[in-house]
N, C-alpha and C positions, 0 to 999 in steps of 0.2 A: 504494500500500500504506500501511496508518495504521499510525502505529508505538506502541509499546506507551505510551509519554508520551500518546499521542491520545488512547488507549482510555479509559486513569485518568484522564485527564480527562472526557471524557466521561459515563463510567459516574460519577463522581461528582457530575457535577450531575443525571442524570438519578436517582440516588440520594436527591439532596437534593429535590427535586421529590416524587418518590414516596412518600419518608417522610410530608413535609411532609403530601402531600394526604390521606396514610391517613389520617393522624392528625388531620387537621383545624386544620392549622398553629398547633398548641399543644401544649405539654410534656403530655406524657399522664403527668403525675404532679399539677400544680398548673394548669393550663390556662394557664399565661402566654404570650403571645403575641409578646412580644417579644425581639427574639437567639435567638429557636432555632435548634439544630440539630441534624441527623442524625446521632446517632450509632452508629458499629459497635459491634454487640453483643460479638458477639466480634472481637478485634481482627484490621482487615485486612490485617496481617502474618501472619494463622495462615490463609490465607482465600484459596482460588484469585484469583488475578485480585483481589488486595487486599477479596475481600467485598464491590463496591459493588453489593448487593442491598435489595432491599425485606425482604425477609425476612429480613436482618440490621440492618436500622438501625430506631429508634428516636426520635420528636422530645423533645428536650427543652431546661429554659431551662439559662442557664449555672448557676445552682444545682445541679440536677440533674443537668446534664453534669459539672459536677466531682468530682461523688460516684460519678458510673459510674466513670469514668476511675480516680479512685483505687481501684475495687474489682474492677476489669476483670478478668477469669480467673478471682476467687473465686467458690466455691460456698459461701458461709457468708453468713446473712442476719445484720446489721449495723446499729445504729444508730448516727444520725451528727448533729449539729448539723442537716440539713434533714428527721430523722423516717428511717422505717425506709429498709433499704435492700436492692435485692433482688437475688439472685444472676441471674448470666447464664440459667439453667433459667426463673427467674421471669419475667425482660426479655422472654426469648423467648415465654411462655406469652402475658403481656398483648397480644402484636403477633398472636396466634393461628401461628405458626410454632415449631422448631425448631429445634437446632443443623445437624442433617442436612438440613431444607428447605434453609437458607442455603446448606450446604457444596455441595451439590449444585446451588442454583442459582447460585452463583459459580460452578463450572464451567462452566456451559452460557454464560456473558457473551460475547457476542456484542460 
């Protein structure tokens, strides 16, 4: 039996793969290629089975992962020292998904 430690594990590099190749292993805001990562849209504490979906993550550099992170949960678009910044609704729009794809496919995590 794999115990829930395995799973999160698991599911998060399989997460980090995923994102990675949608996106074409670059910040889908500035196309940097270096230090990215996948980030949860919405965070995977609110997120069955912590969210490690494709349709909840996002590739981005540390620039831009520091500005999700700081705006994480808002709906208000935002500029910021790296240019606009855009709500969870928008993150989701750019990955072609939803809040409810994700939620929904974090439940089914296998």
């Amino acid at each position: 039996m794999t115990s829930t430690k395995q799973n999160h594990k698991r599911w998060r590099k399989e997460f980090n793969e995923a994102c990675f190749e949608r996106d074409n292993h670059k910040c889908v805001f500035c196309n940097e290629t270096e230090d990215i990562a996948a980030h949860h849209i919405t965070d995977r504490h609110d997120m069955p089975n912590g969210g490690y979906v494709m349709s909840n993550g996002i590739t981005l550099c540390p620039e831009h992962h520091k500005v999700c992170e700081a705006n994480m949960g808002r709906e208000v678009s935002w500029k910021t020292e790296y240019g606009d910044f855009f709500t969870q609704t928008e993150l989701y729009i750019k990955i072609n998904s939803t809040f409810a794809t994700a939620y929904n496919d974090s439940l089914n995590l296998k």
